[in-house]
N, C-alpha and C positions, 0 to 999 in steps of 0.2 A: 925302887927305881922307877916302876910307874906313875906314881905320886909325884917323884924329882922332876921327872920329864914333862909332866902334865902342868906341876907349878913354872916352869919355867916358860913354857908356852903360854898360858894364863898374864904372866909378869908380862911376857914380847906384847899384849895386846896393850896394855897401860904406856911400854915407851912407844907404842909405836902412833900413839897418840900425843904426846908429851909437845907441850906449845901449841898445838891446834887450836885455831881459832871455830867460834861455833857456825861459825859464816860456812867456813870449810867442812866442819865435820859435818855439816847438812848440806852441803852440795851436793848435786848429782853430777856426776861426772860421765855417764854413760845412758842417752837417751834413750836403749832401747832395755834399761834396767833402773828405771827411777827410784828404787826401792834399797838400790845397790849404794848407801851411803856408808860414811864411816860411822856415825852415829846408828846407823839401823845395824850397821853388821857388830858394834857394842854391844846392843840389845836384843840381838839375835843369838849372840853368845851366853849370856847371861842366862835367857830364857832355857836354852839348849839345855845347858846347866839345870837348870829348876827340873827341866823335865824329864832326862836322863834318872838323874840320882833323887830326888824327890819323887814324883811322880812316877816311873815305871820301877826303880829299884827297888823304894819301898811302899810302892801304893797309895803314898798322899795326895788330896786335892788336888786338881791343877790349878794355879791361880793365874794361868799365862793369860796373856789380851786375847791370845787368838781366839777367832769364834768360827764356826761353821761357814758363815759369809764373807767372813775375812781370815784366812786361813795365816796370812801373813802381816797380822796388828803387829805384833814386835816388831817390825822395822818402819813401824809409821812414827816416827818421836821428834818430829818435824820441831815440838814443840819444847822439847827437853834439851837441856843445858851438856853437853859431852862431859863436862866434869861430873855429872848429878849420875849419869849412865853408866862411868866407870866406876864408881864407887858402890854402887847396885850392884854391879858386876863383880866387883871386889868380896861384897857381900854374900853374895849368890855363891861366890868360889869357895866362900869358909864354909858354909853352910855345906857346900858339897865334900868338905875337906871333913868336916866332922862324922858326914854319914858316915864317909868309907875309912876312918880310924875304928870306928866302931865293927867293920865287920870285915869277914874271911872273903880272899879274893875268887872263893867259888860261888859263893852269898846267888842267889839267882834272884832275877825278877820278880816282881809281885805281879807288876801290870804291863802284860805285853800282846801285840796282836790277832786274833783268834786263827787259827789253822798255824802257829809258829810255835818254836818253843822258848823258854825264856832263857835269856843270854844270863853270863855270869858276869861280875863286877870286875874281873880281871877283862871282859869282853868289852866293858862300858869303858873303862880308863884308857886302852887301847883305840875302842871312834873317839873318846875324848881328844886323847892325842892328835888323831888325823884330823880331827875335824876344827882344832881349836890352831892346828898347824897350818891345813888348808885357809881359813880363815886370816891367819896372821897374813899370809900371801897375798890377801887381798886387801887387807889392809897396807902392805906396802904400795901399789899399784896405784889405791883409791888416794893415799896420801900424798904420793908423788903427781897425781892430776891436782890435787886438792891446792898444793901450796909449793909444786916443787921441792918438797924435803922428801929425799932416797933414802934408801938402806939405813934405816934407824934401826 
């Protein structure tokens, strides 16, 4: 049911793109949030993903843009195609789809912050949800400034 829930949110981020022009998906729509595009909140997604289940579940490299000085490279992609972003994203999702076939939803953390303890994969699929749900949200918002298309 977790997996259901989370691919179906996952899907909501691809229609809720669907016809976007790249004009649009790189607008900023909110001058006091330049960073707050459709395209950057794509690739903010995606990365979340890498970093969640890659990266703290199982302990792998991170390969995300962010750097110490720029905390927030994933939503710089000013220069990236919105179709090229979802399909990274698409990719990023299987790849997360595969960890967690492979393991129990008490499975814990490998890499998580020092003084904490580490959550379990039923914990991670559950912020997946809110956080790929909060997300969809604002992709409706940002889409409806973008091009005038609602409730997709």
């Amino acid at each position: 049911m977790l997996n259901g829930f989370l691919d179906w949110h996952r899907a909501t981020v691809r229609v809720k793109c669907d016809g976007l022009s790249d004009v649009d998906a790189h607008r900023v729509s909110l001058p006091t949030s330049p960073l707050m595009t459709i395209a950057g909140m794509v690739s903010h997604l995606r990365w979340v993903e890498h970093s969640w289940f890659e990266i703290n579940l199982l302990g792998r490299p991170d390969r995300g843009p962010w750097t110490d000085e720029d905390p927030d490279a994933e939503m710089r992609v000013d220069h990236m195609p919105v179709a090229q972003l979802l399909d990274e994203y698409d990719e990023q999702c299987g790849i997360s789809r595969e960890i967690v076939a492979g393991l129990d939803l008490d499975a814990r953390e490998k890499e998580y912050p020092p003084d904490t303890e580490p959550v379990t994969l039923r914990w991670i699929l559950l912020h997946m949800i809110e956080e790929t749900s909060r997300h969809n949200g604002h992709l409706d918002l940002l889409r409806e400034l973008a091009d005038g298309v609602k409730g997709l």
